[in-house]
N, C-alpha and C positions, 0 to 999 in steps of 0.2 A: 633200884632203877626199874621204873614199869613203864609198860608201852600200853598206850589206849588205843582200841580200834574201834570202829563202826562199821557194818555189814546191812546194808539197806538193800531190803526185799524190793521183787519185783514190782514196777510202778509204785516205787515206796510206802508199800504193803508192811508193814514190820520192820524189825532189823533185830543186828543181835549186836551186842555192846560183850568186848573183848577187854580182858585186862591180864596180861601175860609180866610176871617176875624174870627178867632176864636173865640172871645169873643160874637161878635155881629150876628155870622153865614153866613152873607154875603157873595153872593157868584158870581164868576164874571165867564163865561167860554168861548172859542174862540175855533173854528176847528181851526186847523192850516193843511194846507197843503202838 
């Protein structure tokens, strides 16, 4: 089971893209552009 997030930078400047393993907490995370 994963959970996706997005994290968008100031004046939508960047962001960072989340991708968290629930069970096990793991967690993976990318700037995106």
């Amino acid at each position: 089971d994963w959970e996706i997030d997005t994290i968008a930078g100031k004046e939508n400047k960047g962001a960072i893209l989340t991708v968290t393993e629930r069970i096990t907490g793991c967690l993976l995370d990318e700037e995106v552009i």
